[in-house]
N, C-alpha and C positions, 0 to 999 in steps of 0.2 A: 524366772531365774531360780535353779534349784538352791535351795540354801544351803549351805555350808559348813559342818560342826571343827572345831580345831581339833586335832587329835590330841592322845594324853601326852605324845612327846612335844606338842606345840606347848602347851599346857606348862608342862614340866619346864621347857625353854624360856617362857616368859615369866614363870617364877624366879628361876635363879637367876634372872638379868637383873630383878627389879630389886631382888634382894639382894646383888654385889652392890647394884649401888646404892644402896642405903649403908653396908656394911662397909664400903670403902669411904662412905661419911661425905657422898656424893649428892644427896640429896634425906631430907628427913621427914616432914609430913606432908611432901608436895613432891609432884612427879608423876613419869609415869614413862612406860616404856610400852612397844608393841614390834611385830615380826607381821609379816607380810603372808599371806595365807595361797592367794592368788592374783590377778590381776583386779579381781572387783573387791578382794576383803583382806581384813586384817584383823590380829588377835592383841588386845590391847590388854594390860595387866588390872587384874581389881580395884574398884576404885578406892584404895587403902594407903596407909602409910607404907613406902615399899619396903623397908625395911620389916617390917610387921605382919608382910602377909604369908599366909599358911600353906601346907600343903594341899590342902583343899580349897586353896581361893582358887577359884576359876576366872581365868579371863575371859574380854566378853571379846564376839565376832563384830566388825565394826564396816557399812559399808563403806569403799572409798568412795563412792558419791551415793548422795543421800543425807537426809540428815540422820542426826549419831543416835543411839540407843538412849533410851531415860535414862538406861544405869551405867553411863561412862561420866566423863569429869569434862569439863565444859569444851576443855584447852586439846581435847583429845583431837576438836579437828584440826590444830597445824600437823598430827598424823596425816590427816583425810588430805590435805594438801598439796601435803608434800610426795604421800605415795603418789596421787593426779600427775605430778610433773615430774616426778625421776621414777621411770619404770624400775631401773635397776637398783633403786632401793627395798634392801631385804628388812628393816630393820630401823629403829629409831628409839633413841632416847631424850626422854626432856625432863633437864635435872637442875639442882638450885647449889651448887658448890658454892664451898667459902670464898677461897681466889679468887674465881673468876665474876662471884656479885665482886666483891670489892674492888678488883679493877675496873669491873664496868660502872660504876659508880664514880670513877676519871673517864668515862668516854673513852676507853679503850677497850681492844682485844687484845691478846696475847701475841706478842711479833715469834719468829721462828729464831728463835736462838739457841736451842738444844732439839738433840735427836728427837724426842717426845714432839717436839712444835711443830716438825716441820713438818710436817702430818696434815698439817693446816696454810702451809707456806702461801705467801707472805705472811697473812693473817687473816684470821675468820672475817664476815661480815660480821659487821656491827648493827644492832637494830637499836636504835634512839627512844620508842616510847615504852614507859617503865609499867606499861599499865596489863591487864591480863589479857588475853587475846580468846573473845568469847564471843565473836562473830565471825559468821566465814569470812568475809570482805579482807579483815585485820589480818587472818590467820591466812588467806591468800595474798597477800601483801608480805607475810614474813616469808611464804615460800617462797615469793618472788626475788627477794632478797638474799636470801639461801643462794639461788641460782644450783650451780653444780658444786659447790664446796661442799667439805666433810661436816662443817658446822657453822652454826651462827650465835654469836656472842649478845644478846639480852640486856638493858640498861635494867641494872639493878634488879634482874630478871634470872639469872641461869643463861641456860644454854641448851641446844638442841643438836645431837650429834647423827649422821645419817651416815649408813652403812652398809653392804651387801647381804651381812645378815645384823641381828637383833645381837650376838655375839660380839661383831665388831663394834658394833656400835658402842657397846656399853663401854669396850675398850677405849675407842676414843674420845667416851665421856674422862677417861683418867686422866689419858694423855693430855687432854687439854685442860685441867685443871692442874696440871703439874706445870703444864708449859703457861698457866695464870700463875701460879708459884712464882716459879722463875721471873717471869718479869716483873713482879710486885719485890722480888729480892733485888733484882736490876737498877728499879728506881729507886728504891730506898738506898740504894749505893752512893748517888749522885752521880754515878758517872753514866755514860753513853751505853757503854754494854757495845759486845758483839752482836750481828745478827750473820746465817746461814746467806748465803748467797742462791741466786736459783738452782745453780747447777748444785751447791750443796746438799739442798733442799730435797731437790729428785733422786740424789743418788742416796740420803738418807734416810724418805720414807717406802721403805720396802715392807711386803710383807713376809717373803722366805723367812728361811729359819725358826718356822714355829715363834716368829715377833707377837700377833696377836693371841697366837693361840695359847701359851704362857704367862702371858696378863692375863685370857681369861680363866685359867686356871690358878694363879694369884687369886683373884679376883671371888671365887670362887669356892675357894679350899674350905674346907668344915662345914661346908652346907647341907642340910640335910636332905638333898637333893643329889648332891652332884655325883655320886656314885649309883645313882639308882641307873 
């Protein structure tokens, strides 16, 4: 198999994902994000604090089957995974928000109650063991559990959001720690809260209108990348 190098705009793309989310306070000395190369490989971000990492970190090429490079992070194969079981995944991120450990730490995910959630309608999977996933077996257990949803909610863990590209994705690392916001406000209310109904749910998660494209440019803004 011919090898495969990431180009600089791959390059440049995995940097500014890694670095929105650290910047949007999505993740701090743990994480990690990657974008999908071709069917057999992917470019995973340096193995660094993401917020932290340089213009010249380089990511590493990673195969999706195979075992992983010395110089990626343990947890990198629920990438290896998940790309195996959703061809049409461009992209992934796995990140440690506030809201969303502190709900999961109730045994919850975030229910769809505002525009942001429904993204995730009814609610993400939930994965019950709180531990690192540093064998393939565990880390093809989480994919399995993923199934075809956008994300999967982590006991005391984070979260892993899956997307068409590495772009979306990060976006919907926000979304759903906004829609863990909201419900961590919901319960501390006492009361029940609204939730989106299905039909709601479909006709609120669209992407027209430059929806994601706008969060990642949010997301984004003052990086010393993003104009390049």
């Amino acid at each position: 198999m011919k090898p495969i190098e990431a180009s600089a705009l791959d390059q440049r793309r995995v940097r500014l994902g890694a670095r929105a989310l650290g910047r949007a306070g999505l993740a701090h000395a743990y994480g990690h994000c990657s974008l999908r190369l071709d069917e057999d490989r992917f470019l995973v971000c340096a193995p660094r604090p993401m917020g932290l990492i340089r213009s010249n970190d380089e990511g590493v090429v990673v195969p999706v089957n195979g075992p992983l490079p010395a110089n990626v992070l343990g947890e990198v194969r629920i990438h290896q995974q998940i790309y195996r079981r959703r061809p049409e995944v461009g992209g992934i991120a796995r990140f440690q928000s506030p809201a969303v450990i502190a709900l999961s730490t109730l045994g919850l995910a975030p229910q769809a109650r505002h525009g942001l959630g429904a993204y995730f309608a009814p609610s993400p999977p939930f994965w019950h063991d709180p531990r690192l996933l540093r064998n393939d077996s565990v880390a093809a257990s989480l994919a399995e559990a993923l199934g075809s949803a956008r994300a999967i909610v982590m006991r005391g863990n984070g979260a892993v959001t899956v997307a068409d590209s590495l772009e979306d994705a990060v976006v919907l690392a926000w979304y759903l720690e906004d829609a863990a916001r909201v419900e961590l406000q919901v319960l501390g209310s006492g009361r029940e809260g609204l939730r989106l109904s299905p039909d709601e749910s479909r006709d609120r998660a669209v992407t027209d209108g430059r929806l994601y494209e706008r969060m990642w440019e949010y997301l984004t803004a003052g990086d010393v990348e993003a104009e390049a």
